[in-house]
N, C-alpha and C positions, 0 to 999 in steps of 0.2 A: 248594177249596184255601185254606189259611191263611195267617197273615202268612208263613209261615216262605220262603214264597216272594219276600215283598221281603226278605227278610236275605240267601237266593240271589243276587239282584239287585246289593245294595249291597254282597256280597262278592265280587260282580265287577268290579263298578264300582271297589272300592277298589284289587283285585288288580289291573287294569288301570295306574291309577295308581300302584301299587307298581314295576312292573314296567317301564311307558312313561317315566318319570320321574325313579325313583328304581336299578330295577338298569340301566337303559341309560347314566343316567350315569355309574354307577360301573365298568361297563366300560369305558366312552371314558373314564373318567379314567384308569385303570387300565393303557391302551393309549397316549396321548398325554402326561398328566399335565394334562390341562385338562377340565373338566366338561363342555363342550359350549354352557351359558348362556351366549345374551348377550342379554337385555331391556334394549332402548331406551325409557326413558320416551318417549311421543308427547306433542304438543302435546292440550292437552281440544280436544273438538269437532272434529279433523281425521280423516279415515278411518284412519288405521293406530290413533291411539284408539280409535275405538267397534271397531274387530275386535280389541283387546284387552280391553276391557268385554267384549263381547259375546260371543265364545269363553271367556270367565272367566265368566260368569255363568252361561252351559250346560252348563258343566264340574259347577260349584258346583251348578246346581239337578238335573244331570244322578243327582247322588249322593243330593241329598234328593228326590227322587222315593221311590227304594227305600226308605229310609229312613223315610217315613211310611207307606208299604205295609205295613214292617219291623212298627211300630205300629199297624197296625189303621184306618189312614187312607188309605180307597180311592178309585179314579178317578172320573169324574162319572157313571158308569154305575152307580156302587153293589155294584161286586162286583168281584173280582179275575181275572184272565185263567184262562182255561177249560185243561184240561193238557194238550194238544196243542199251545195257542197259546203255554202256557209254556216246553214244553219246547223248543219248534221257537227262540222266541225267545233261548234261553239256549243252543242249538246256535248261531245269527248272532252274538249279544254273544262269545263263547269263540273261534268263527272272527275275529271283529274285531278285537278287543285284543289275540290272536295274528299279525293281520296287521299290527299297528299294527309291533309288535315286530320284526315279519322286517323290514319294512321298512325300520326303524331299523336295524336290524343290517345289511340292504345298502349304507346307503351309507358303513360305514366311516371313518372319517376325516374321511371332510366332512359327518357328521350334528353337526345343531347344535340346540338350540331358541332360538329369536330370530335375529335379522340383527345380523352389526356390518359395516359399510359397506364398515371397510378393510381387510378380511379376504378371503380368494381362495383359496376350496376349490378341490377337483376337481369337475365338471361328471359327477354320478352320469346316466347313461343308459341302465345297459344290465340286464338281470333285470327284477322288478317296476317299473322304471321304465322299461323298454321301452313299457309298457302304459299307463302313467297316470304323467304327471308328477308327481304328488302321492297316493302310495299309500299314506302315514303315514295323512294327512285322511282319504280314503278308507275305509279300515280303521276308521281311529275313528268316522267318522259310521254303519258299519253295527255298529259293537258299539252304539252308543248306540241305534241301532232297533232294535236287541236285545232292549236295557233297554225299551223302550218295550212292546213285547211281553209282556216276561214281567211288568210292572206297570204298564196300560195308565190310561190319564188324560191329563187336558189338563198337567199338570205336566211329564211325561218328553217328552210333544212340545212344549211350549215352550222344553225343555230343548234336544230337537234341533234347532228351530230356530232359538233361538238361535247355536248353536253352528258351525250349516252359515255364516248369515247375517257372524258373526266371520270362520270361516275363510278362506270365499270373498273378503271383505273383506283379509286378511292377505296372501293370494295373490296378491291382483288389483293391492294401493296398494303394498305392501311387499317381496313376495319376489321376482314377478315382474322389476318394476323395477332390483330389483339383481343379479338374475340378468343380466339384459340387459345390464347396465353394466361386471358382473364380465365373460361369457362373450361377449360381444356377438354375433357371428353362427352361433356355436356353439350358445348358445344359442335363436336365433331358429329355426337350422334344427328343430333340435329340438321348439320345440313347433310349429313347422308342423305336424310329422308325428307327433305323440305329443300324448290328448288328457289334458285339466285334471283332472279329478276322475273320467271313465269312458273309459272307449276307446274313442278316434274322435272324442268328443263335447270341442268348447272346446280345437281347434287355433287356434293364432294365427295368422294372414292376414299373409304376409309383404310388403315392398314389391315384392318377385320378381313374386309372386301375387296381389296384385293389379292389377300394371299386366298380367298377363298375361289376368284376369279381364276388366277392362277391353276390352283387346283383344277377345277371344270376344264382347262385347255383353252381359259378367254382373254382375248388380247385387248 
């Protein structure tokens, strides 16, 4: 198979970005009259910093992966993905950037990209976030193994892991925390029973649960 397969790539990757980015927010602007952004500079060197580096720079190398595929510059194996493992990975990448989508689209109203502090959505719960409290991330990180698939190399997985390592970071220092603050016990119950990034997996342990854990003799 030939380059024409990383131009596949980086025209999904782009198409992603068109679509996660660029038409989601002109629909909520469209719908509310506001964009949806709000980036907070972080302080350098504090964690909601580096998971803004660090998801920016996954994103960023996530496109130039394809893109030297695109040109004839391939993974450290020397050769481009085999078309079974292309095809299969550009069926995940197309499933992901479409779930990035739906999921943006469910929550309506209270989809944002970035946090502002003093702002107080509605507490999205219930569809694709029945499942996983963060089904946007989710979504994205399996288009991006997508991409890694259909133009395999240590580039496209630095890309994702960077990009896991940001998000997780975003979640854990930044959204989390203001979710709790906005939604407080609303939200706590919630991720008890609803997990982080897969289902089931990265409930939060409430103070309920664990003085109850406690009790039983569980560590």
């Amino acid at each position: 198979m030939g380059t024409w397969t990383g131009w596949v790539a980086l025209s999904v990757h782009v198409a992603a970005g068109v679509v996660g980015f660029g038409l989601r927010s002109w629909l909520h602007h469209r719908a509310t009259g506001d964009n949806g952004y709000r980036f907070t500079p972080a302080r350098p060197g504090t964690p909601p910093w580096w998971s803004q580096v660090l998801s920016g720079a996954g994103l960023a190398l996530g496109g130039l992966a394809p893109l030297l595929a695109a040109l004839g510059v391939t993974g450290p194996a020397g050769r481009p993905a085999t078309a079974p493992v292309f095809w299969a990975g550009l069926a995940v990448a197309v499933a992901g950037y479409a779930g990035v989508f739906a999921a943006q689209q469910a929550m309506g109203r209270s989809w944002r990209i970035g946090v502002a502090v003093e702002e107080r959505t509605a507490l999205v719960t219930g569809g694709v976030f029945g499942l996983v409290r963060n089904p946007v991330y989710t979504s994205l990180l399996i288009g991006m193994a997508g991409i890694v698939a259909m133009v395999p190399g240590w580039l496209p997985l630095l890309a994702w892991a960077l990009a896991f390592v940001g998000i997780a970071l975003q979640v854990r220092t930044v959204e989390e925390p203001y979710l709790v603050r906005a939604h407080g016990a609303a939200y706590r119950a919630y991720a008890a029973r609803v997990g982080r990034f897969l289902p089931g997996v990265g409930r939060a342990v409430t103070a309920g649960h664990a003085r109850a854990d406690e009790g039983r003799g569980t560590r």
